[in-house]
C-alpha positions as a printed NumPy array, in Angstrom:
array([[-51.455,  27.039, 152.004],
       [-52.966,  24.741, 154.371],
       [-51.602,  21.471, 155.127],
       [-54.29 ,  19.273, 153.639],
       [-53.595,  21.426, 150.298],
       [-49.95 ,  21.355, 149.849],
       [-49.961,  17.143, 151.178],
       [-52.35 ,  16.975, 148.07 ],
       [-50.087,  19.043, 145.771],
       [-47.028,  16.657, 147.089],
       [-49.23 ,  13.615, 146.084],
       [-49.781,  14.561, 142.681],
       [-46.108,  15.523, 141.912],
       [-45.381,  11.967, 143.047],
       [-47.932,  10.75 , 140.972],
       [-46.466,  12.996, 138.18 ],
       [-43.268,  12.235, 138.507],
       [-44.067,   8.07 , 138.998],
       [-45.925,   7.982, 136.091],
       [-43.5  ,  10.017, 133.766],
       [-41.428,   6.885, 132.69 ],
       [-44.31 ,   4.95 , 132.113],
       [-45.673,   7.576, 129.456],
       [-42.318,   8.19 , 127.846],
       [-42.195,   4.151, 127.55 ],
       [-45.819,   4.346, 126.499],
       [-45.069,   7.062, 124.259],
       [-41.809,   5.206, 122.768],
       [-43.947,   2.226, 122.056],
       [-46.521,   3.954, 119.866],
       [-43.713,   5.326, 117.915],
       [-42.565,   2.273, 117.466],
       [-45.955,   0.583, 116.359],
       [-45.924,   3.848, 113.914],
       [-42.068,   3.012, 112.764],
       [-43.548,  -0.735, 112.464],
       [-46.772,   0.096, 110.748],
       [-45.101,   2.154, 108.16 ],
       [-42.208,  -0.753, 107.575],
       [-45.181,  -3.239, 106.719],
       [-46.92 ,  -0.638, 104.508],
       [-43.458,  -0.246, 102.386],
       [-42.974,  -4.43 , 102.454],
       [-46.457,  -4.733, 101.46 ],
       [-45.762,  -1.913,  98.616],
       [-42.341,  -3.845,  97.659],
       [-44.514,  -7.431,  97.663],
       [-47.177,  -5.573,  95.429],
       [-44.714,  -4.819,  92.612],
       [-43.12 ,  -7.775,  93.01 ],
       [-46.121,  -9.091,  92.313],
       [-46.904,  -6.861,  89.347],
       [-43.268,  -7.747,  88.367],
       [-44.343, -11.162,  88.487],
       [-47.384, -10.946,  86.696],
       [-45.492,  -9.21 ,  83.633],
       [-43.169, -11.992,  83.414],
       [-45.894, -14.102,  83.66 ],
       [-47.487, -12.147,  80.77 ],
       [-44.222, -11.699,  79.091],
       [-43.898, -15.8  ,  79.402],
       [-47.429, -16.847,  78.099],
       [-46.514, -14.697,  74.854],
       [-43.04 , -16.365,  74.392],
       [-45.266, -19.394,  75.029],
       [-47.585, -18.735,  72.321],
       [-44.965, -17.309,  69.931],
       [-43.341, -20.73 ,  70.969],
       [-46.589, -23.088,  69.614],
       [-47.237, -20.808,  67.08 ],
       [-43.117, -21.547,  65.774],
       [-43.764, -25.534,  66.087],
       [-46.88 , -25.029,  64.027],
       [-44.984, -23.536,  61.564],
       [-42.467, -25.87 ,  61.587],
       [-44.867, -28.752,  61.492],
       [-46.895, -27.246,  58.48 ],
       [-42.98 , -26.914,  57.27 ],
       [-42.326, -30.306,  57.538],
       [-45.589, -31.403,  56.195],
       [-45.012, -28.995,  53.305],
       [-41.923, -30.379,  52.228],
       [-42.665, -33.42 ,  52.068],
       [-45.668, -32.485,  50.026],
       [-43.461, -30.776,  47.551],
       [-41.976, -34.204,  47.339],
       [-42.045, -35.834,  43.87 ],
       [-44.804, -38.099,  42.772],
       [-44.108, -41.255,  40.779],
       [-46.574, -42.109,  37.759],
       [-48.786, -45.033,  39.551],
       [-48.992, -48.46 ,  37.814],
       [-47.458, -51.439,  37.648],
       [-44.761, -52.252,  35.629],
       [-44.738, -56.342,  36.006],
       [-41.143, -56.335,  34.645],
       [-39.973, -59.82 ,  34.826],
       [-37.122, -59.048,  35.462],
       [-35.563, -62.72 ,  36.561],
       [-32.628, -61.433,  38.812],
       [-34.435, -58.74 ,  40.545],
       [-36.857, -61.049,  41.698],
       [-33.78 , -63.313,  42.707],
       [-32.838, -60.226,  44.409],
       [-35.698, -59.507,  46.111],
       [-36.549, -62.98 ,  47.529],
       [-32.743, -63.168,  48.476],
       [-33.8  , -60.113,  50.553],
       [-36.554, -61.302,  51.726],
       [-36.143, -64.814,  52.67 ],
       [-36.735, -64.278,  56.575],
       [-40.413, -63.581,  56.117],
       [-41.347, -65.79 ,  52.69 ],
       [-40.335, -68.291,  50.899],
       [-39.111, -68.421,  47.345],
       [-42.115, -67.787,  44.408],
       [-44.464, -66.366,  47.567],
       [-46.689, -63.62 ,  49.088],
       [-45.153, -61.88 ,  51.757],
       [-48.469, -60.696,  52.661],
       [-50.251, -63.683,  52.315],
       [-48.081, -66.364,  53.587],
       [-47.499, -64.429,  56.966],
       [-51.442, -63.67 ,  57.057],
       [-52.129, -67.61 ,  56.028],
       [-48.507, -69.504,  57.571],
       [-50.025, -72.889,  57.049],
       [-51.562, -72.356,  53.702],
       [-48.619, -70.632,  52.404],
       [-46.636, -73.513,  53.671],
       [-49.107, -76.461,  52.105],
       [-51.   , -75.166,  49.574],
       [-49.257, -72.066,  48.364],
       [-50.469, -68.788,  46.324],
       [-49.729, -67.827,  42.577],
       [-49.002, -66.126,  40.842],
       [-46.545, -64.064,  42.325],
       [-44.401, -60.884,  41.452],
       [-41.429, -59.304,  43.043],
       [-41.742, -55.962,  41.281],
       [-40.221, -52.216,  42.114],
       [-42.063, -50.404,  44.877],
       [-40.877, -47.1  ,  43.002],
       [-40.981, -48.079,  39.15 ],
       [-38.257, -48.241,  37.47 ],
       [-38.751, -45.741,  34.741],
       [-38.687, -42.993,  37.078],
       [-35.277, -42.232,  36.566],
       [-35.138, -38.807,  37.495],
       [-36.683, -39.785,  40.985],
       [-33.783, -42.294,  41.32 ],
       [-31.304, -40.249,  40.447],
       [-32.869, -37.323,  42.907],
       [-33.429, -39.194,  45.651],
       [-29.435, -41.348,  44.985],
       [-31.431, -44.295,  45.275],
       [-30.221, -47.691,  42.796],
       [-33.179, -48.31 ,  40.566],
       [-32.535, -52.352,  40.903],
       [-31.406, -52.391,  44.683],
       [-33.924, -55.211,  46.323],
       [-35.053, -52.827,  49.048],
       [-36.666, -51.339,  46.114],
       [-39.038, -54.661,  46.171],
       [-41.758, -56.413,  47.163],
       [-42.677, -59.856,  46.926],
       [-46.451, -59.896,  46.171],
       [-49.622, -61.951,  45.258],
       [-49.864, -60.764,  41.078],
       [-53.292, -59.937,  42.335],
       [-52.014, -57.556,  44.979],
       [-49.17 , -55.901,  42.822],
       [-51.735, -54.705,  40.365],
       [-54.461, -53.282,  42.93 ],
       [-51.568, -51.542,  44.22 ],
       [-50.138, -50.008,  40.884],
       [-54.078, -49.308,  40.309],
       [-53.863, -47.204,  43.731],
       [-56.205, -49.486,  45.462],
       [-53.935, -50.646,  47.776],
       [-51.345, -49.015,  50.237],
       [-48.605, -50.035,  52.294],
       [-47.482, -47.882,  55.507],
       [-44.767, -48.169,  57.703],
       [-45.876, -49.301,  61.292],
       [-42.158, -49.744,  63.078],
       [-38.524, -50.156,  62.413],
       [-36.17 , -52.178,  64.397],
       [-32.569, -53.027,  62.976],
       [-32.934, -54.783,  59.628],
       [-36.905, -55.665,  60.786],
       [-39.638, -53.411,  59.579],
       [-43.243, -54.088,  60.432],
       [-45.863, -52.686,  57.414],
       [-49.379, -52.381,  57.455],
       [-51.243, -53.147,  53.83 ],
       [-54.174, -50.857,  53.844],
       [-57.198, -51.662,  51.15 ],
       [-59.407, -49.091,  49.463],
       [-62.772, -49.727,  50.573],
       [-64.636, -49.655,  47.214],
       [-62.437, -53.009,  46.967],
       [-62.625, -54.708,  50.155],
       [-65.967, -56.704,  49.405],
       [-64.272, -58.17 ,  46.163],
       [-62.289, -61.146,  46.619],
       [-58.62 , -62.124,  45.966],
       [-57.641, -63.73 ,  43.305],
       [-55.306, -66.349,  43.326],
       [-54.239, -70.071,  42.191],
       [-54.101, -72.603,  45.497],
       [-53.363, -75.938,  44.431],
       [-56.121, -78.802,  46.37 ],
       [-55.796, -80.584,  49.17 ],
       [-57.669, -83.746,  51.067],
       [-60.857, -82.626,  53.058],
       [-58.905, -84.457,  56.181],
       [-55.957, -81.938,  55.857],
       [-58.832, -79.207,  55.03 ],
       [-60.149, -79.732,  58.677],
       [-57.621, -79.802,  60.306],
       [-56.613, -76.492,  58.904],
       [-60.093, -75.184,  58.405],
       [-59.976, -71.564,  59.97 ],
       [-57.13 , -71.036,  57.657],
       [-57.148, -73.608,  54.582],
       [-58.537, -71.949,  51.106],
       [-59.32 , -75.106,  49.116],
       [-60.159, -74.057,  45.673],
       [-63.397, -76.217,  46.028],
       [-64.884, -73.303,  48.179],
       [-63.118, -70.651,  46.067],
       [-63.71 , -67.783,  45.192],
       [-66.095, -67.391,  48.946],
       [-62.862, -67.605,  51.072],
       [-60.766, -64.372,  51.624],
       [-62.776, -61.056,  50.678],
       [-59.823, -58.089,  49.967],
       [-60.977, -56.761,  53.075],
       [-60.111, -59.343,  55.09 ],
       [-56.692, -58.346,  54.298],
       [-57.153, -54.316,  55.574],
       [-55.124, -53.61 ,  58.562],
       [-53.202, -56.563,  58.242],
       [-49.658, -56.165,  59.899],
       [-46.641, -58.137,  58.259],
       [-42.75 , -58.367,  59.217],
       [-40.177, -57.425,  55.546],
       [-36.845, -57.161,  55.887],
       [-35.441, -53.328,  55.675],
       [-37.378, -51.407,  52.443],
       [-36.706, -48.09 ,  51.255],
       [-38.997, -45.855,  52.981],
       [-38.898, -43.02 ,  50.188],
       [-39.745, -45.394,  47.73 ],
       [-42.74 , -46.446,  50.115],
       [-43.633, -43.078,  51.044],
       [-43.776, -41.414,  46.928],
       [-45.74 , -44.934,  46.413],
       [-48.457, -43.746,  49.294],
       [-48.502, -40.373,  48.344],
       [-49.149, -41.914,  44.648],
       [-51.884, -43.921,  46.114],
       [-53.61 , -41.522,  48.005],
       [-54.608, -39.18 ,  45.357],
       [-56.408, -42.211,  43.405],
       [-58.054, -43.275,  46.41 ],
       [-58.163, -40.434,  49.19 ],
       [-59.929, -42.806,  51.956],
       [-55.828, -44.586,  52.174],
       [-53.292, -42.592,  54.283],
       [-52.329, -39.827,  52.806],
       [-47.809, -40.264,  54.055],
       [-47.159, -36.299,  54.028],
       [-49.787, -36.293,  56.749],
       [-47.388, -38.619,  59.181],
       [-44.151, -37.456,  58.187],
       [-42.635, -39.053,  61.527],
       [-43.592, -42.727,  60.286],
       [-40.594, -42.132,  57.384],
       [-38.279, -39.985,  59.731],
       [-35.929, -42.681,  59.61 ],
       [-35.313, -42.408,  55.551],
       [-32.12 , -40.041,  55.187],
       [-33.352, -38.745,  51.911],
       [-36.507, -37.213,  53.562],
       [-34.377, -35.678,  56.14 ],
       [-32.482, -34.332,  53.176],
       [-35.   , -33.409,  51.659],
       [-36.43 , -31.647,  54.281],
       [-33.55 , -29.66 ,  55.201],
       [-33.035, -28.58 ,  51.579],
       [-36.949, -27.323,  51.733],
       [-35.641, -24.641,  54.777],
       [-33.248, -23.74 ,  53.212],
       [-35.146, -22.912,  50.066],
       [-37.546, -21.09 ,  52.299],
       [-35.165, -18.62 ,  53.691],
       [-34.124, -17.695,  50.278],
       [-37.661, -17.653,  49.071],
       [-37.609, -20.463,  46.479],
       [-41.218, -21.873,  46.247],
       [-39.665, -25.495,  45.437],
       [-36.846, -27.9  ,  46.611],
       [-37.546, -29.865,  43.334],
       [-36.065, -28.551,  39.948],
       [-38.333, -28.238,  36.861],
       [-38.547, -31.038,  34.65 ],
       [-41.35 , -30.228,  31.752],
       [-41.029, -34.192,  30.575],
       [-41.277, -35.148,  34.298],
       [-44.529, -32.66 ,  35.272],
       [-46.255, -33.201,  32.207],
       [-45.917, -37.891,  32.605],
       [-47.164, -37.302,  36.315],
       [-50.285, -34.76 ,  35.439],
       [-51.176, -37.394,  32.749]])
């Protein structure tokens, strides 16, 4: 072997042997990319059935969502049910004159109207009211008083003046004719605020009252209000009086509410209560009532109401 050929052999075992280390470390590198590489690919495995786990309990969660609504729609049709079931009073007036219940019921009332007035009118007209002053007037039952088995179902006391309203005559019989309707618009202590509500086949007819005269000087002054019977009948139209908010002292709401539901079969345009349970939530009887109707329902009963033939066959006359 010449020297030129075993200098170059030398040189490339030096080369061999400096380079060794760098290839192992080269070599222990890529296996270590590998190791890495194949890590991520099982954390990216594990994140995509997390993510399917997540997306069935997302799936599993819309359902119990669903089956959720569809429960509270149930429930609401429930509770709309129920208080559909309710009983219905026979509408019409009764104009008892009943001398201490109307006592009663202006004792009751005497935050809001004065003895012998409208509670409706002499809140919607204060000045007239207080000058002039309506008639007649009538403090009859909101739920009559010959529904005794309604009374006696719903523990109310037939003669209690929360079962009353002071009213215009003219009023009292549109609303035993179920012309007229009365709904609860909020509740606060002994306060309650009511809304009177007016059929509209009625509400271009005009009211119907006795106003005793006054001087044209006090009829000025008072003109936007003032119903002179000079100008009278052309002064308040019934539907003047729609929508009209006014302040009573606490009523029964389940008298109010079987009065509505009376009310709104005669004329269907007025609220129809069962609709707007939640306006009468704060009657205990309803609640009652309601929470006898589930009951019934889980042991299949089709009615919370017992059969009374005398009853059914007064209200489908």
């Amino acid at each position: 072997m010449s020297v030129v050929e075993a200098a170059k052999k030398k040189m490339e075992l030096t080369i061999a042997t400096d380079l060794a280390p760098a290839l192992q470390q080269i070599a222990a590198d890529q296996k270590a990319i590998r190791e890495k590489q194949e890590a991520m690919s099982e954390k990216q495995e594990a994140i995509r059935e997390k993510q399917e786990a997540m997306s069935e309990k997302q799936e599993a969660m819309s359902e119990k969502q669903e089956a959720m609504s569809e429960k509270q729609d149930a429930i609401a049709n429930d509770s709309q049910m129920a208080v559909r079931v309710m009983l219905t009073p026979k509408l019409g007036t009764t104009h008892v004159r009943d001398s201490s219940f109307r006592q009663l019921v202006y004792q009751h009332q005497a935050d809001y109207v004065a003895k012998n007035g409208c509670i409706v009118l002499s809140q919607k007209f204060p000045e007239t009211a207080k000058s002039m002053g309506f008639g007649p007037t009538i403090a009859d039952h909101i739920l009559p008083p010959n529904e005794t088995a309604m009374f006696h179902e719903l523990k109310m006391v037939r003669d209690d003046p929360q079962n009353g309203l002071p009213l215009l005559d003219h009023i009292e019989k549109l609303y035993g004719r179920g012309l007229i309707s009365f709904m609860p618009v909020s509740s606060q202590g002994p306060r309650m605020q009511l809304q009177m509500l007016v059929a509209q086949s009625i509400q271009d007819e005009y009211l119907q009252c006795d106003v005793r005269s006054k001087p044209p000087s006090w009829v000025q002054v008072h003109h936007l209000e003032a119903i002179p019977w000079q100008t009278y009948p052309s002064c308040v139209m019934l539907g003047a009086l729609h929508g009209f908010c006014f302040y009573v002292n606490k009523i029964f709401l389940r008298s109010l509410f079987l009065r509505a539901n009376a009310v709104h079969k005669i004329s269907p345009d007025l609220p129809d209560p069962s609709a707007t349970p939640e306006k009468f939530e704060e009657c205990p009887s309803l609640k009652a009532k309601l929470g006898a109707f589930f009951a019934s329902q889980e042991e299949g009963a089709q009615s919370i109401d017992p059969p009374d033939p005398e009853r059914d066959s007064s209200n489908a006359s």
